[in-house]
C-alpha positions as CSV (number, residue, x, y, z in Angstrom):
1,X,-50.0,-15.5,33.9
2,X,-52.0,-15.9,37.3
3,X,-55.2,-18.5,35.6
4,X,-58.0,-19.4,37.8
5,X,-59.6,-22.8,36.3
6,X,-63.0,-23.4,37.9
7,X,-63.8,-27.1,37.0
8,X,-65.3,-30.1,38.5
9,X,-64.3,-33.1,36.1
10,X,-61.0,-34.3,37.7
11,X,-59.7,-35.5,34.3
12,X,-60.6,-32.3,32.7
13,X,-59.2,-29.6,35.0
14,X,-55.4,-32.2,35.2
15,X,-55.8,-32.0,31.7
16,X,-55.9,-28.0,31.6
17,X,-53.9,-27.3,34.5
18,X,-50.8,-30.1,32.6
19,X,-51.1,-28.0,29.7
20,X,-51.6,-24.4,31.2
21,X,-48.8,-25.0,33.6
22,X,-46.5,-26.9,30.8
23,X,-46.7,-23.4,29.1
24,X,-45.4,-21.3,31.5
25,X,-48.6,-20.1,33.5
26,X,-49.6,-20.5,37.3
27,X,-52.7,-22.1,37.9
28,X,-55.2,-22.2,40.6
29,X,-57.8,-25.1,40.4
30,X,-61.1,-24.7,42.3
31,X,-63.7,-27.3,41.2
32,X,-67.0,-25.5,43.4
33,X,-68.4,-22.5,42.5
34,X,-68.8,-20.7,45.7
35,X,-65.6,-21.4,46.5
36,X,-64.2,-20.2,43.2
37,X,-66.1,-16.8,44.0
38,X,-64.9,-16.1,47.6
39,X,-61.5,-16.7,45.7
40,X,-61.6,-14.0,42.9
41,X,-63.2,-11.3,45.2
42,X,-59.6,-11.7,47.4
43,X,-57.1,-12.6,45.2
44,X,-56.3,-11.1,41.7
45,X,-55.9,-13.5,38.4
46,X,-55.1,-12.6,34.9
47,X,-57.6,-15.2,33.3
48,X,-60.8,-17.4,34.5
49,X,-61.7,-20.5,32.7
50,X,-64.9,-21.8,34.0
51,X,-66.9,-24.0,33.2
52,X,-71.2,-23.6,33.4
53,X,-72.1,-26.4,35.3
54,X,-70.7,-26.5,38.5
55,X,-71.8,-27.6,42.5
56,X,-72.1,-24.9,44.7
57,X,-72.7,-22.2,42.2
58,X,-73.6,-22.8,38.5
59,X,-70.8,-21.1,36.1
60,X,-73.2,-18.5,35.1
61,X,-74.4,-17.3,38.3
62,X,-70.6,-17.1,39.2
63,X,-69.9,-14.8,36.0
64,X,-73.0,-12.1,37.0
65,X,-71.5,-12.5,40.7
66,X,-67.8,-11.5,39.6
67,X,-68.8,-8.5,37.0
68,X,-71.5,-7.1,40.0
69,X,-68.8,-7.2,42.5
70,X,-66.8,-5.6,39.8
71,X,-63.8,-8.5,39.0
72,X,-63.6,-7.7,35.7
73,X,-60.6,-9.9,34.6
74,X,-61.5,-12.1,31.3
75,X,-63.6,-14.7,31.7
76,X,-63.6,-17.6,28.8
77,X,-66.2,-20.5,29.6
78,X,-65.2,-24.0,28.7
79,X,-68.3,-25.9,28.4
80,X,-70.4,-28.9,27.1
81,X,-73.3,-26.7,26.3
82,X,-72.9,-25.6,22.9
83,X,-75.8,-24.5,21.4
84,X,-76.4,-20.8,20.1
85,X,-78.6,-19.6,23.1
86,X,-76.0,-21.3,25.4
87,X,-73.3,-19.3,23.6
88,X,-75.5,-16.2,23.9
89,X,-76.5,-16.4,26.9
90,X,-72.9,-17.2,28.9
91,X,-72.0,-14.2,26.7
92,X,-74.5,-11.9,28.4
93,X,-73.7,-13.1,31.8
94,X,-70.4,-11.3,31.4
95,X,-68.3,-13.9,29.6
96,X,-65.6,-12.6,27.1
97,X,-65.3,-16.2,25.4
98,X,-66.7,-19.3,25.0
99,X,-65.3,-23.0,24.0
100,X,-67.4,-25.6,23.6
101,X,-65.8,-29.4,25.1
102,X,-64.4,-31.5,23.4
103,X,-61.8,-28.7,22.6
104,X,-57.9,-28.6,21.2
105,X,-55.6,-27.5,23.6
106,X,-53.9,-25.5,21.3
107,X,-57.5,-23.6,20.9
108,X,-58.0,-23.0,24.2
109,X,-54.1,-21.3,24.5
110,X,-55.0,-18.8,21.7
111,X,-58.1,-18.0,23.1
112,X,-56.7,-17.1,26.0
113,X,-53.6,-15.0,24.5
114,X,-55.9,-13.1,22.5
115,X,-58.0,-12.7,25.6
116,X,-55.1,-11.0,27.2
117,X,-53.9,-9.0,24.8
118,X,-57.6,-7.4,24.1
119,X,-57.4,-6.5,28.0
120,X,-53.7,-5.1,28.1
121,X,-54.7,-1.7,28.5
122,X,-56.4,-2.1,31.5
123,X,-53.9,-4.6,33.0
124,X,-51.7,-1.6,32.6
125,X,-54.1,0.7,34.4
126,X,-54.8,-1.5,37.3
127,X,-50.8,-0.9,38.2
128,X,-52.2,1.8,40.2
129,X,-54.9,1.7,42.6
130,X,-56.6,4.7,43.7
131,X,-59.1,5.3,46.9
132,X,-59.7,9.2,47.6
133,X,-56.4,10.1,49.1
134,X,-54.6,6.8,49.2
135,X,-52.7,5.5,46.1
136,X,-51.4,1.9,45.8
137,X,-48.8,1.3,43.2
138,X,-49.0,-2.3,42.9
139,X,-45.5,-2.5,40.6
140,X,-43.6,-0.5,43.0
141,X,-45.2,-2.2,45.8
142,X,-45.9,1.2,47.9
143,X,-49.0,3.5,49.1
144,X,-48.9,6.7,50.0
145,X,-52.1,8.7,51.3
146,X,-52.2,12.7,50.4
147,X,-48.7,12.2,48.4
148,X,-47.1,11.1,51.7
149,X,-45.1,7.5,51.6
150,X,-46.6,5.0,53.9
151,X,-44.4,2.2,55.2
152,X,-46.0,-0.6,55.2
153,X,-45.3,-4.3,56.2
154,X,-45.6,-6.9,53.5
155,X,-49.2,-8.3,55.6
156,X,-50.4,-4.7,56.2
157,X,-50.1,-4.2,52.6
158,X,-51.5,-7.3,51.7
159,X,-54.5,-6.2,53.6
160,X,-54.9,-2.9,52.3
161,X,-54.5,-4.1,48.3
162,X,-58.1,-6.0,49.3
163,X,-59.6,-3.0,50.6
164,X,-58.7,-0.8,48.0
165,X,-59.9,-3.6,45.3
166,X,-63.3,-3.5,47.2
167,X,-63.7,0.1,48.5
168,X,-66.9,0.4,50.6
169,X,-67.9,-3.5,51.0
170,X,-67.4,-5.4,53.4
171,X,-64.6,-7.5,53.9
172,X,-64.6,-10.3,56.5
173,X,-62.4,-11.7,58.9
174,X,-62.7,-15.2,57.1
175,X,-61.9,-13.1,53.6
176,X,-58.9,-11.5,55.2
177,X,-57.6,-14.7,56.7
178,X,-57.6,-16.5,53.7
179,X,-56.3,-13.5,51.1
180,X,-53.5,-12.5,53.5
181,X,-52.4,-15.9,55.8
182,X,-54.1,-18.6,53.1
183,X,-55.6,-19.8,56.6
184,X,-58.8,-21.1,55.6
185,X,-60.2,-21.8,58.7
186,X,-60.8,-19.6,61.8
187,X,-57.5,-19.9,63.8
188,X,-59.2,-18.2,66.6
189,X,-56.6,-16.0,67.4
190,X,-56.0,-12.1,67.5
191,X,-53.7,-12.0,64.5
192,X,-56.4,-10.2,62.2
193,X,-57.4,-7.7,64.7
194,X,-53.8,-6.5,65.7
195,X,-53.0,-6.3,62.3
196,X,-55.6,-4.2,61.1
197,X,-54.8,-1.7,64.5
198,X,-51.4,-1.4,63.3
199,X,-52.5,-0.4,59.9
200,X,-54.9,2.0,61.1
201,X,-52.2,4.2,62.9
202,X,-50.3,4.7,59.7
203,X,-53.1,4.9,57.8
204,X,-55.2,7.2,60.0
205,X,-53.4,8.6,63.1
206,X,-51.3,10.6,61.0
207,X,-54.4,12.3,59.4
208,X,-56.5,12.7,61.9
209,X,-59.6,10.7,60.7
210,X,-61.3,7.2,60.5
211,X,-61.2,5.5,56.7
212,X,-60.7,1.6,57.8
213,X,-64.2,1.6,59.8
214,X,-65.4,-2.0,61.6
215,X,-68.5,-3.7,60.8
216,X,-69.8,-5.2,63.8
217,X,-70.8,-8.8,63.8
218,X,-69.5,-8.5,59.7
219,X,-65.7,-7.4,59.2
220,X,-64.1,-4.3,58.4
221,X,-64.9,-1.7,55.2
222,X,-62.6,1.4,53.4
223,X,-64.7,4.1,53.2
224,X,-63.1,7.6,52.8
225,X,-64.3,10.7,54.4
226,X,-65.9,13.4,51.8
227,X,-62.9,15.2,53.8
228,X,-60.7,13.3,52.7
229,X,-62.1,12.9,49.4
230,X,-61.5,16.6,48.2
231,X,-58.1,16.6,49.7
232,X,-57.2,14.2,46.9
């Protein structure tokens, strides 16, 4: 599994990330909370791990952020604050589980398994990602737009999978940079903007109409004609 672990105590988050990766799983580390959320709103993970109090943005304010920009991948906090309302109130937030430090490893595994398992279904859903009339099959690795194949680059696709996670917001240059190049810093060069024009002629010139729209001064944003909508 893909395991985001949002953390701040050094020894803590080696400790997880020893174990997590020891059995089998890939895991990102982030240790600030603003930087955790940029992360989950342009890359996908099967499992978050965060903990409640962290810089940037507290754990619980990251939680609300993720389940209003609708990530909705499990979420377990792993946290010093143990008492009932604590519990209650990380639950609220939009957590699915909640382990109090200090904690057994072999807990914190379980907790997780059974965290995946409960959301298998939709795992299984999400193989399929679906926009008015363009379909992404993320196991196949293909889109097509009104049943017609599209073929895509492994970048253009990259940047399309982002759009179609977040269909109608917003989605910066910096965001793009980051989820497609892992470039986090602006480059200044043309890269983003030549890739998104070649994208556009396969995803619009053939259909006659505008979906990938720019933002000016923001970024870019997928928003499918009503046109377009009832085609599909």
């Amino acid at each position: 599994m893909h395991i985001v672990l949002v953390e701040d105590d050094p020894s803590i988050s080696q400790f997880v990330e020893q174990g997590l990766t020891q059995a089998g799983h890939h895991v990102e580390v982030i240790a600030d909370g603003r930087h955790a959320l940029t992360l989950m709103l342009t890359q996908s993970f099967d499992v978050a791990v965060i903990d409640r109090m962290l810089p940037g943005l507290d754990g619980l304010s990251l939680v609300k952020a993720m389940r209003a920009a609708q990530v909705n991948i499990p979420v377990l906090f792993l946290t010093a604050l143990g008492g009932v309302d604590d519990r209650v109130e990380g639950l609220e937030a939009g957590a699915d589980d909640y382990l109090t430090k200090p904690f057994a490893f072999s807990e914190l595994l379980a907790r997780i398994a059974a965290l995946t398992r409960r959301s298998s279904s939709t795992l299984i859903r999400s193989n399929i990602l679906t926009y008015g009339d363009i379909s992404m099959d993320l196991t196949e690795h293909s889109v097509s737009r009104q049943g017609i194949l599209l073929e895509l680059q492994p970048k253009e696709y990259r940047i399309l999978e982002l759009f179609m996670r977040h269909p109608g917001k917003v989605i910066t240059r910096t965001m793009l940079l980051e989820h497609v190049w892992d470039i986090h810093f602006d480059p200044q060069t043309s890269v983003v903007e030549t890739h998104i024009s070649r994208l556009r002629n396969k995803l619009e010139k053939p259909f006659n109409d505008s979906v990938l729209q720019t933002v000016r001064g923001a970024g870019y944003k997928l928003m499918v004609t009503s046109a377009a909508a009832d085609k599909s």
